[in-house]
Backbone of each chain as nested JSON, in Angstrom:
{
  "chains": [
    {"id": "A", "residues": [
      {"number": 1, "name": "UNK", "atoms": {"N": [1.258, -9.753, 22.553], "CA": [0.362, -10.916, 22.451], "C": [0.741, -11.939, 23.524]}},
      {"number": 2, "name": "UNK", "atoms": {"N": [-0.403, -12.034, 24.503], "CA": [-0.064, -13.251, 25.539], "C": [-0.447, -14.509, 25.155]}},
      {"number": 3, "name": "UNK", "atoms": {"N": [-0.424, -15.664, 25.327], "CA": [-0.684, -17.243, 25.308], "C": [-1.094, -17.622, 26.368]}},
      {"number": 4, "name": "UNK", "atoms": {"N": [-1.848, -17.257, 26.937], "CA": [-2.053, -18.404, 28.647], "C": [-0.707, -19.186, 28.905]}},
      {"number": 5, "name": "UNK", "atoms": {"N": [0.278, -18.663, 29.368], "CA": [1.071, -19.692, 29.537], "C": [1.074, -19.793, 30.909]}},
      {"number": 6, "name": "UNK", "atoms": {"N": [0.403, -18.932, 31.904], "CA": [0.792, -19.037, 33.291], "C": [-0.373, -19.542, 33.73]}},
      {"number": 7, "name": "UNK", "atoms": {"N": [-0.54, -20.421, 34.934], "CA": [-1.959, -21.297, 35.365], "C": [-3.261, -20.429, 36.136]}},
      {"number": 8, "name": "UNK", "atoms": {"N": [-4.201, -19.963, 35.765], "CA": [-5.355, -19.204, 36.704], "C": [-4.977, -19.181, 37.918]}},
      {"number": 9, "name": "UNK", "atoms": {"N": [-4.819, -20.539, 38.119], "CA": [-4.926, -21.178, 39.617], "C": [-3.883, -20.127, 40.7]}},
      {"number": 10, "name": "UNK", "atoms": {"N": [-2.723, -20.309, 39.762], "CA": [-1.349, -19.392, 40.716], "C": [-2.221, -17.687, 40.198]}},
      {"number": 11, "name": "UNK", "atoms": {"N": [-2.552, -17.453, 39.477], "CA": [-3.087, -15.947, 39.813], "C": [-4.255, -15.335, 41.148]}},
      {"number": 12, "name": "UNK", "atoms": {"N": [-4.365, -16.415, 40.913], "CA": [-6.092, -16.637, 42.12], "C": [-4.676, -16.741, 43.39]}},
      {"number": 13, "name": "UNK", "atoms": {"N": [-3.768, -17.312, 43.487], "CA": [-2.75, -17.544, 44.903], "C": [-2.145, -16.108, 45.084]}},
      {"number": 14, "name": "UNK", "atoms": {"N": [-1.871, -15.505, 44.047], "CA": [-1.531, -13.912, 43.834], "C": [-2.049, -13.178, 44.28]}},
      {"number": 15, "name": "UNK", "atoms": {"N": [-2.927, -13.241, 43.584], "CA": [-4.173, -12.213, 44.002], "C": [-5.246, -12.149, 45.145]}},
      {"number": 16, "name": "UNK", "atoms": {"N": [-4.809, -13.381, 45.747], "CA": [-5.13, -13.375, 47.273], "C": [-3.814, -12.834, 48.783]}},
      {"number": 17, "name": "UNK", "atoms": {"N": [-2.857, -12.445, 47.91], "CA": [-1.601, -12.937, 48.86], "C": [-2.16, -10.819, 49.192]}},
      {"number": 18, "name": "UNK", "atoms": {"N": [-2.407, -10.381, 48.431], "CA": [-2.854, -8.712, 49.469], "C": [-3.865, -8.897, 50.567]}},
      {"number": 19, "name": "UNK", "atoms": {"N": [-4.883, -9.822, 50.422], "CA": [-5.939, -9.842, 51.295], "C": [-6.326, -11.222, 51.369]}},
      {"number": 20, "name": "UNK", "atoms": {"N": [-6.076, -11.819, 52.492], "CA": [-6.851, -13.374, 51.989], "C": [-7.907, -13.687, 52.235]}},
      {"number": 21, "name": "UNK", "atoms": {"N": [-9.174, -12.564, 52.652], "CA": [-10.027, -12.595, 52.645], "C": [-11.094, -11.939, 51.555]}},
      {"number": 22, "name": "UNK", "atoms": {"N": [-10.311, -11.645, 50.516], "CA": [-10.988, -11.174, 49.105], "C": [-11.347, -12.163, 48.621]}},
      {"number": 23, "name": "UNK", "atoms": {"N": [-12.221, -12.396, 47.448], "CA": [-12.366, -13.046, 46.572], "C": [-11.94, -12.996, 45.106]}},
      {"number": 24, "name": "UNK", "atoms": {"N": [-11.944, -13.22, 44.213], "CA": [-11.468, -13.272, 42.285], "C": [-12.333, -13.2, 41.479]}},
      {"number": 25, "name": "UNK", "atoms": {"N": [-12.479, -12.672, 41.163], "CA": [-13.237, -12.801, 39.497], "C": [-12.373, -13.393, 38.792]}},
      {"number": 26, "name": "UNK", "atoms": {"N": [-13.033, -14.818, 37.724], "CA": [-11.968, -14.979, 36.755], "C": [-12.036, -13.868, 35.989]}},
      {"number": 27, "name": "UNK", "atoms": {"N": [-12.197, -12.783, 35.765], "CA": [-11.801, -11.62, 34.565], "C": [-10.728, -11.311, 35.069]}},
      {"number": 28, "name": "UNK", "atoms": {"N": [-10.285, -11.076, 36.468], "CA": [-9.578, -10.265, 37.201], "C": [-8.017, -11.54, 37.288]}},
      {"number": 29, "name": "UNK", "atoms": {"N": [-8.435, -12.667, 37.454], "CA": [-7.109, -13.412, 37.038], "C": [-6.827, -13.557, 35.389]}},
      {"number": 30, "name": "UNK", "atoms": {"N": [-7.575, -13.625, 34.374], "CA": [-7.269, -13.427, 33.42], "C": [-6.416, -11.927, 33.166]}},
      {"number": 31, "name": "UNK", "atoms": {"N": [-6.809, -11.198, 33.769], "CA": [-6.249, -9.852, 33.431], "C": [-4.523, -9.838, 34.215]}},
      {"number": 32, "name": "UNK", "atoms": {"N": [-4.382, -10.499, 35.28], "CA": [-3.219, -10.155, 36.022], "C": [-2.59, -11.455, 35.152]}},
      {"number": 33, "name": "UNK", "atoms": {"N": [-2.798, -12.798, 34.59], "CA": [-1.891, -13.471, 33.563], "C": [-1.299, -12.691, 32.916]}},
      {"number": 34, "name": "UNK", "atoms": {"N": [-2.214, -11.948, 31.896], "CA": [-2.166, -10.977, 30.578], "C": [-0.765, -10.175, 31.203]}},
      {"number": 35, "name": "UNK", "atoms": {"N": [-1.452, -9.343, 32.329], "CA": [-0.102, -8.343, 32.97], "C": [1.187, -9.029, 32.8]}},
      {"number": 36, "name": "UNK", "atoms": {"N": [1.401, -9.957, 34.019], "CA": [2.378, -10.349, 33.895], "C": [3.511, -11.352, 32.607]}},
      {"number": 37, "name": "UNK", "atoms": {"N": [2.339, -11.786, 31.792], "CA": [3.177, -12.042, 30.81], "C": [3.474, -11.627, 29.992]}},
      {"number": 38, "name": "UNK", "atoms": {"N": [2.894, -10.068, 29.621], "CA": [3.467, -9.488, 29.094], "C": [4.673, -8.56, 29.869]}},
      {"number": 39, "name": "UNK", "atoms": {"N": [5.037, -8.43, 30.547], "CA": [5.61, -7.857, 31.454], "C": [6.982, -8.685, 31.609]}},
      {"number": 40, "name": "UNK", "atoms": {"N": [6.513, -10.012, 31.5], "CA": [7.876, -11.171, 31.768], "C": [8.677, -11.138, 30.358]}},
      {"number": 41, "name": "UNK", "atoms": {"N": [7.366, -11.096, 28.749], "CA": [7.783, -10.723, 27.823], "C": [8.451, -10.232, 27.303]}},
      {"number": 42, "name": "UNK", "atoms": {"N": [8.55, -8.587, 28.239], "CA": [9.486, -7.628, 27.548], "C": [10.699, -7.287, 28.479]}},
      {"number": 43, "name": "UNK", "atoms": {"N": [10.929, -7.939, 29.938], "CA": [11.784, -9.004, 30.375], "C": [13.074, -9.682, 29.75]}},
      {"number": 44, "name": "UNK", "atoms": {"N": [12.125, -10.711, 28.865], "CA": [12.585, -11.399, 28.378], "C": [13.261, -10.993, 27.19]}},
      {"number": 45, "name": "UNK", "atoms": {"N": [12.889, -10.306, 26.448], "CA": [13.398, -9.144, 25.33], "C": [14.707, -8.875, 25.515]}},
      {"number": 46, "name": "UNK", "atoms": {"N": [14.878, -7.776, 26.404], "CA": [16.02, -7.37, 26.776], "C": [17.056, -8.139, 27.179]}},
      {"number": 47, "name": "UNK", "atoms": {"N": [16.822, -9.081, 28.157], "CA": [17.263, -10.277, 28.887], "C": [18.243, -11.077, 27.96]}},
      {"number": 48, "name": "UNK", "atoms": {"N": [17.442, -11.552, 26.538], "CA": [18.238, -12.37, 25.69], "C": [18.977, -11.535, 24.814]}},
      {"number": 49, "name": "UNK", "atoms": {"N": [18.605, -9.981, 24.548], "CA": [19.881, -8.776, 24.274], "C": [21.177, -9.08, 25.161]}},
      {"number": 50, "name": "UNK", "atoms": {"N": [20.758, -8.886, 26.003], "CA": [21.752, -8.7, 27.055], "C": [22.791, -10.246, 27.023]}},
      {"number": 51, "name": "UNK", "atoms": {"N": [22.227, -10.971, 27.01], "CA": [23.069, -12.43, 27.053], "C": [23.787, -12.554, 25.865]}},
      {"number": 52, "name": "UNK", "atoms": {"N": [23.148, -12.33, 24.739], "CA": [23.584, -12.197, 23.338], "C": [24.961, -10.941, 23.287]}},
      {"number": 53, "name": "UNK", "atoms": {"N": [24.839, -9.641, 23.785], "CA": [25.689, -8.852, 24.319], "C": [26.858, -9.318, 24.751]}},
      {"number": 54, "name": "UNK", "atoms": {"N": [26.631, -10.253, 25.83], "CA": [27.882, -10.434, 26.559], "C": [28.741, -11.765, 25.661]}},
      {"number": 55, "name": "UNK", "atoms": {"N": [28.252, -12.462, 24.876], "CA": [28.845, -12.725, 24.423], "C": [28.417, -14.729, 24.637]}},
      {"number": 56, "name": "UNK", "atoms": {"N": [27.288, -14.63, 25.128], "CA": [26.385, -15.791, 25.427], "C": [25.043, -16.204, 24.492]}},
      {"number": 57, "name": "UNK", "atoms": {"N": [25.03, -17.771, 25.095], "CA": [23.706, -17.746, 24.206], "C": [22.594, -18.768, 25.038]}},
      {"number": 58, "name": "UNK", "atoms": {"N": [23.338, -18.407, 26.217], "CA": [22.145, -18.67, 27.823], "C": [22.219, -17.329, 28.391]}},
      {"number": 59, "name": "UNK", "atoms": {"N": [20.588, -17.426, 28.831], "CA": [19.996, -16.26, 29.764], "C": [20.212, -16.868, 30.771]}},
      {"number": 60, "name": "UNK", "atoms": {"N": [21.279, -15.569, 31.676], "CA": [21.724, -16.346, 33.441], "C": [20.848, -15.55, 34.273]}},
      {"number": 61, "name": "UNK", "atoms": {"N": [20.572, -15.464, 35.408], "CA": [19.767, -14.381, 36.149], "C": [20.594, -13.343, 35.915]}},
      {"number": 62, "name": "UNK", "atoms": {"N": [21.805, -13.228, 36.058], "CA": [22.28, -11.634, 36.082], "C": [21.397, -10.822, 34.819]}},
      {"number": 63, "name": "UNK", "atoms": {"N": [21.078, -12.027, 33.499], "CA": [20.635, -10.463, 32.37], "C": [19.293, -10.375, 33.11]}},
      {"number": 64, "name": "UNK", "atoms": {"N": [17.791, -11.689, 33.891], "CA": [17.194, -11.17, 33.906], "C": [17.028, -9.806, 34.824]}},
      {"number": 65, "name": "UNK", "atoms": {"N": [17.782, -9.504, 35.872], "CA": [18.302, -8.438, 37.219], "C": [18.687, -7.459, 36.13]}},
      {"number": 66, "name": "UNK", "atoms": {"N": [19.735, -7.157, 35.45], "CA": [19.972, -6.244, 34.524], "C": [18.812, -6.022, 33.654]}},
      {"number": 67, "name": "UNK", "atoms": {"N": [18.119, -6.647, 33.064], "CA": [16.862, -6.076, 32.198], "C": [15.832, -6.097, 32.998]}},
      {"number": 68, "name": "UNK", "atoms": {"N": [15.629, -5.988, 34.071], "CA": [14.593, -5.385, 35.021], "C": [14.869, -4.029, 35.093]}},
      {"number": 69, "name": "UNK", "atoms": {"N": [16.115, -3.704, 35.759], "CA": [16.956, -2.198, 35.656], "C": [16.973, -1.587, 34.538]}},
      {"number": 70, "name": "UNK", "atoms": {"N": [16.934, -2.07, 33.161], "CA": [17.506, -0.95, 32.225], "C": [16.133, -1.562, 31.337]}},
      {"number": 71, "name": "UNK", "atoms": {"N": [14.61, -1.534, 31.421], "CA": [13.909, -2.138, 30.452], "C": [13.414, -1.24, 29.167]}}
    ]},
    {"id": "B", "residues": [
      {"number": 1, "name": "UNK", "atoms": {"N": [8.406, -10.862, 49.942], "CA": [8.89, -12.928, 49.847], "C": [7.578, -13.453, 48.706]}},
      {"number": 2, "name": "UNK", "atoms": {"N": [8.747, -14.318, 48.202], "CA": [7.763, -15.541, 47.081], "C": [7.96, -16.546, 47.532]}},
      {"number": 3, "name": "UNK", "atoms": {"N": [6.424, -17.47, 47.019], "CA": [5.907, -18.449, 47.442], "C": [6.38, -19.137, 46.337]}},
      {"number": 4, "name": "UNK", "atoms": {"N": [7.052, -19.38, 45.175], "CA": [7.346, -20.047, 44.09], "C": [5.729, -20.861, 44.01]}},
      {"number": 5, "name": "UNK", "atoms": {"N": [4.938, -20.001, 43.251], "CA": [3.846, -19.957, 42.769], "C": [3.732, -20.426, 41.536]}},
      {"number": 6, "name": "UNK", "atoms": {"N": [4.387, -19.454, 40.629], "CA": [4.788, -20.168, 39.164], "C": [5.281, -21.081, 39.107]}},
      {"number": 7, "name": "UNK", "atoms": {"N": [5.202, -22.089, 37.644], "CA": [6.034, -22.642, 37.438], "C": [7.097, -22.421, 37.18]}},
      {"number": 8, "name": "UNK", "atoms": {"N": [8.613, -23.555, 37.305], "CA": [9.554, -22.962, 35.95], "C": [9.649, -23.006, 34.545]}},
      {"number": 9, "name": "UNK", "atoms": {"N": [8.67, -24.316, 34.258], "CA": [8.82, -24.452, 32.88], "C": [7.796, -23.431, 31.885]}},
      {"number": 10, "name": "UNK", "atoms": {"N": [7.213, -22.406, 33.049], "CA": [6.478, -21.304, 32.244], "C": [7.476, -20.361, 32.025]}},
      {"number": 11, "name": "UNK", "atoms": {"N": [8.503, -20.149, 33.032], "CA": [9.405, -19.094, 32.846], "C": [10.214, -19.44, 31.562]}},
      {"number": 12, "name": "UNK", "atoms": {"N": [10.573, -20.634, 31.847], "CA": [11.371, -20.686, 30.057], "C": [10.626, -20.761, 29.309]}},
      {"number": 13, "name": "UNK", "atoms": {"N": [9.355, -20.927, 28.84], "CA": [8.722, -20.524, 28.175], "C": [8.439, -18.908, 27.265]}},
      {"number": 14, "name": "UNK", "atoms": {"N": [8.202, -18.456, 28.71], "CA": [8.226, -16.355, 28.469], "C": [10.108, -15.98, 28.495]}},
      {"number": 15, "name": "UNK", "atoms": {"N": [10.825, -16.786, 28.522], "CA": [12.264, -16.585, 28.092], "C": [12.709, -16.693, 26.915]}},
      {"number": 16, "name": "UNK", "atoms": {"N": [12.071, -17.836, 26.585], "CA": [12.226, -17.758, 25.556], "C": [11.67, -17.136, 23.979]}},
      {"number": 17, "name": "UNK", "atoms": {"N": [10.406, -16.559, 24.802], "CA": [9.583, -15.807, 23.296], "C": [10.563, -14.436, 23.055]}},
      {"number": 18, "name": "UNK", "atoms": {"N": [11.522, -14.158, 23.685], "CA": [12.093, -13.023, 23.556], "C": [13.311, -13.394, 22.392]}},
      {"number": 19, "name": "UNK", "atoms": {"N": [13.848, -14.65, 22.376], "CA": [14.201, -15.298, 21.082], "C": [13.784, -16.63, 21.145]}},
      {"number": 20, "name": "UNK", "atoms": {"N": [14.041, -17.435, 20.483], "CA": [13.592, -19.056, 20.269], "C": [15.133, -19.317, 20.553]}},
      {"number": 21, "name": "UNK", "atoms": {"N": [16.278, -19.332, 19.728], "CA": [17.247, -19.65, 19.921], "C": [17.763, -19.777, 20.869]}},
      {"number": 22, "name": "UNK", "atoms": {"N": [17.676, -18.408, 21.84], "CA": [18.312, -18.553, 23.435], "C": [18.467, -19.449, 23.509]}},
      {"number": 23, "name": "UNK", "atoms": {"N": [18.895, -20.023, 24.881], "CA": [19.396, -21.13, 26.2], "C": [18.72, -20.382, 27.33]}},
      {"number": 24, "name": "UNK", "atoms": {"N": [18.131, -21.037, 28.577], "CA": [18.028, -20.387, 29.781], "C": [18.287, -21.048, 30.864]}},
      {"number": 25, "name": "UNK", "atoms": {"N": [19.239, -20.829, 31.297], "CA": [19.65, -21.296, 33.021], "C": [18.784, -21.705, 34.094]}},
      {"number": 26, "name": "UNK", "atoms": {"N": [18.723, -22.267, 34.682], "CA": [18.036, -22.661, 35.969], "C": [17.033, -21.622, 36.533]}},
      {"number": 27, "name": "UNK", "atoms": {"N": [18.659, -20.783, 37.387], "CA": [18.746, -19.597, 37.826], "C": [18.085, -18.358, 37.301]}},
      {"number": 28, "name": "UNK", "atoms": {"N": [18.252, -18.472, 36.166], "CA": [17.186, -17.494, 35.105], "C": [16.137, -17.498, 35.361]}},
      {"number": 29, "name": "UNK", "atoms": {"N": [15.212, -18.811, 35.276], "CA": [13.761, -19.367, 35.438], "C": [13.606, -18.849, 37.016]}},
      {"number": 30, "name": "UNK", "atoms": {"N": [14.521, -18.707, 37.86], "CA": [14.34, -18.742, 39.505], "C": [13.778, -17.575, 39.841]}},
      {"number": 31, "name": "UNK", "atoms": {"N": [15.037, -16.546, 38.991], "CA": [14.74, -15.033, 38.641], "C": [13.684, -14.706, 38.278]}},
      {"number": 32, "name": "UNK", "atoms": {"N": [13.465, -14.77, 37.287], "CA": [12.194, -14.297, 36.608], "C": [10.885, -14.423, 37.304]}},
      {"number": 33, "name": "UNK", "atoms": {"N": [10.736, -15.658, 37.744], "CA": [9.879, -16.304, 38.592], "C": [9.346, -15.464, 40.033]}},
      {"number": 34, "name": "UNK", "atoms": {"N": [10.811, -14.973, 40.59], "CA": [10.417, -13.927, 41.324], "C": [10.043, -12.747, 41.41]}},
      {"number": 35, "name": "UNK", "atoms": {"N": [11.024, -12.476, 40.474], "CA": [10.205, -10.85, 39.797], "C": [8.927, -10.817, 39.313]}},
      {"number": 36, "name": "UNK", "atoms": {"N": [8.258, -11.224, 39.076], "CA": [7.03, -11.836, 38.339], "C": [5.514, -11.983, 39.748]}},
      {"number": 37, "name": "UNK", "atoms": {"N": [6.38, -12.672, 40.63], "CA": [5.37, -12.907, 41.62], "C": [5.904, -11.489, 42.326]}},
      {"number": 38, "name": "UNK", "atoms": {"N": [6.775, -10.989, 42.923], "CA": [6.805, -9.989, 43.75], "C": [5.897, -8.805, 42.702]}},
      {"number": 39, "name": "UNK", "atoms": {"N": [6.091, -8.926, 41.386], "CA": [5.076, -7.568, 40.951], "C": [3.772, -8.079, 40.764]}},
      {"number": 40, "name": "UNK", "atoms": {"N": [3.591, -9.747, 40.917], "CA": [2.232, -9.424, 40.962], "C": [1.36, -9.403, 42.335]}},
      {"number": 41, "name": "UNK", "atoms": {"N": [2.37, -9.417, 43.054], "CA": [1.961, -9.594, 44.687], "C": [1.869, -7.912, 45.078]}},
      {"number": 42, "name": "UNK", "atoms": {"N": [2.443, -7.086, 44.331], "CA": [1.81, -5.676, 44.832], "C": [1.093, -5.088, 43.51]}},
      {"number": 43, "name": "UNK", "atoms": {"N": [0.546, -5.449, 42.786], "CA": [-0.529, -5.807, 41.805], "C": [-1.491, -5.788, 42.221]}},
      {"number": 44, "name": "UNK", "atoms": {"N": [-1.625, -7.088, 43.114], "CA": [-2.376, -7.652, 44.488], "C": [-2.899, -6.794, 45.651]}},
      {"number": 45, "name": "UNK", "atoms": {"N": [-1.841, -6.364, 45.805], "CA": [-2.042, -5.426, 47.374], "C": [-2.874, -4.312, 46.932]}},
      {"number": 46, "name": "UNK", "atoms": {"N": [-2.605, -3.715, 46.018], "CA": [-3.058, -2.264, 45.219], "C": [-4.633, -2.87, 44.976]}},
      {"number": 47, "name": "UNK", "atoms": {"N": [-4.628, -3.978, 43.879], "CA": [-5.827, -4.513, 43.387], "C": [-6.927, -4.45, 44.468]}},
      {"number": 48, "name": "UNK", "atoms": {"N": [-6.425, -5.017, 45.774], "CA": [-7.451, -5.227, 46.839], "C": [-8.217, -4.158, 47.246]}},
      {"number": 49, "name": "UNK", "atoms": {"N": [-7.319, -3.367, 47.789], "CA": [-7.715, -2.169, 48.076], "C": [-8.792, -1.359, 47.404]}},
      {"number": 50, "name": "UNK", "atoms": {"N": [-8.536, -1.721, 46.112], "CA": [-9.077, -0.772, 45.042], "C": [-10.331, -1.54, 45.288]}},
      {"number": 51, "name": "UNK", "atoms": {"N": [-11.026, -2.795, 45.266], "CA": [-12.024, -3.212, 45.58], "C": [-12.704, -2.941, 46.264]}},
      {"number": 52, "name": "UNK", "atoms": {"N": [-11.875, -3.0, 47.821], "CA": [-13.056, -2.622, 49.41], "C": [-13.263, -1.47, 48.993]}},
      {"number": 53, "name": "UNK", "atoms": {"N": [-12.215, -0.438, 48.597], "CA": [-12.43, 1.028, 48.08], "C": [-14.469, 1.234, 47.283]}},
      {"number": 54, "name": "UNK", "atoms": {"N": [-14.067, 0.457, 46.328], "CA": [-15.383, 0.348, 45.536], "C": [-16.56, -0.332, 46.315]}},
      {"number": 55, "name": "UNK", "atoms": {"N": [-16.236, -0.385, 47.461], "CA": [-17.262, -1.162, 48.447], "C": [-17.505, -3.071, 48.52]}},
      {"number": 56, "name": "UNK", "atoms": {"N": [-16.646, -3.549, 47.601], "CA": [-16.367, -4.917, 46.672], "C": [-15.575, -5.509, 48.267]}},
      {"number": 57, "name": "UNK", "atoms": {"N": [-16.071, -7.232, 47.835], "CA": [-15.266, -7.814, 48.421], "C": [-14.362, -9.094, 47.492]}},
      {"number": 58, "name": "UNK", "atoms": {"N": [-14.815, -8.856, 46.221], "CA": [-14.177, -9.52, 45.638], "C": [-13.366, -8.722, 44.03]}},
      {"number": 59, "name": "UNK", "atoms": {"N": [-12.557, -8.951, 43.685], "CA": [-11.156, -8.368, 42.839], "C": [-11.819, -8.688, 41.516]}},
      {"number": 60, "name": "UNK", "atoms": {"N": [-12.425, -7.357, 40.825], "CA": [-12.459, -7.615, 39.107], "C": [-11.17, -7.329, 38.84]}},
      {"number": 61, "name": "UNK", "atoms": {"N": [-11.541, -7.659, 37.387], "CA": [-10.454, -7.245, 36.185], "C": [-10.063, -5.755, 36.348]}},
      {"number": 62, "name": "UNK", "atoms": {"N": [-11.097, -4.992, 36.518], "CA": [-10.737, -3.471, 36.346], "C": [-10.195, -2.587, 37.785]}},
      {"number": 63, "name": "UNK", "atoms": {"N": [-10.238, -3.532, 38.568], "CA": [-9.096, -3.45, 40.059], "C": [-7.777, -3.864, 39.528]}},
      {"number": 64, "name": "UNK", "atoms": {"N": [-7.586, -4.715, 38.918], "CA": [-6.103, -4.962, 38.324], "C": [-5.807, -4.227, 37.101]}},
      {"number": 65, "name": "UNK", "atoms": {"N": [-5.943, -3.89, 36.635], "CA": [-6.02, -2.844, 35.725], "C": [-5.78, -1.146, 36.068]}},
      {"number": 66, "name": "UNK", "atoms": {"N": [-6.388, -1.034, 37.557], "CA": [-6.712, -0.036, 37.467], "C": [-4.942, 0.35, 38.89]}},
      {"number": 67, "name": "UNK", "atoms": {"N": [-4.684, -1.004, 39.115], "CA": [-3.746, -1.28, 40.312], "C": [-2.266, -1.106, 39.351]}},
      {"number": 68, "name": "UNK", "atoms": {"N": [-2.079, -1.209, 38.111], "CA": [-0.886, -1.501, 37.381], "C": [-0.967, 0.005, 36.687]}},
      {"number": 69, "name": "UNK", "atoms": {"N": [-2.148, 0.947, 36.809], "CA": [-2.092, 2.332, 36.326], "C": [-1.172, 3.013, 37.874]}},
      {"number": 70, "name": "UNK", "atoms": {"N": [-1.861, 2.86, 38.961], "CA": [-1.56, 3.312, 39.902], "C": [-0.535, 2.68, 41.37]}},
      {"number": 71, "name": "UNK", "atoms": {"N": [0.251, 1.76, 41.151], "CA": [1.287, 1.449, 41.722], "C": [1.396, 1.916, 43.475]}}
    ]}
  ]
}
């Protein structure tokens, strides 16, 4: 389950950065939010395993780099 | 390369749905942030393609969709 938490606006900057002469559909930035936050989601999952693991109860970049690798 | 597109206070946001309790670092938010835009920046690249492909000059939903099946 996503929330809009990320802004259209930066998906439309995304989704121009392959071609900057394409255009967007908002369906098509709604859909790459959805992607990526769910994606950052399960990320994030592992991420706070991993911190919790080591014996923490801050997420440092090393868990998010490690739960990219082992998701 | 990222454009620090996202915000950070979205990244702790999607950091934190993975627990509430966590903590998240700076550096965490920096992370994530990049990983996030670098996959949606070849999201992007794929997405485009898949458009002119379809004769399109502009990116539906089902170009991104169809860009996160096929990598």
């Amino acid at each position: 389950m996503t929330e809009k938490i990320l802004p259209l606006a930066a998906m439309e900057r995304i989704l121009k950065k392959g071609d900057p002469n394409v255009r967007v559909s908002e369906p098509a930035k709604e859909e790459l939010r959805k992607v990526l936050e769910e994606y950052g989601e399960e990320v994030a999952r592992t991420a706070s395993k991993f911190a919790i693991h080591a014996g923490r109860k801050t997420i440092k970049a090393e868990d998010v780099q490690l739960a990219i690798k082992h998701k």
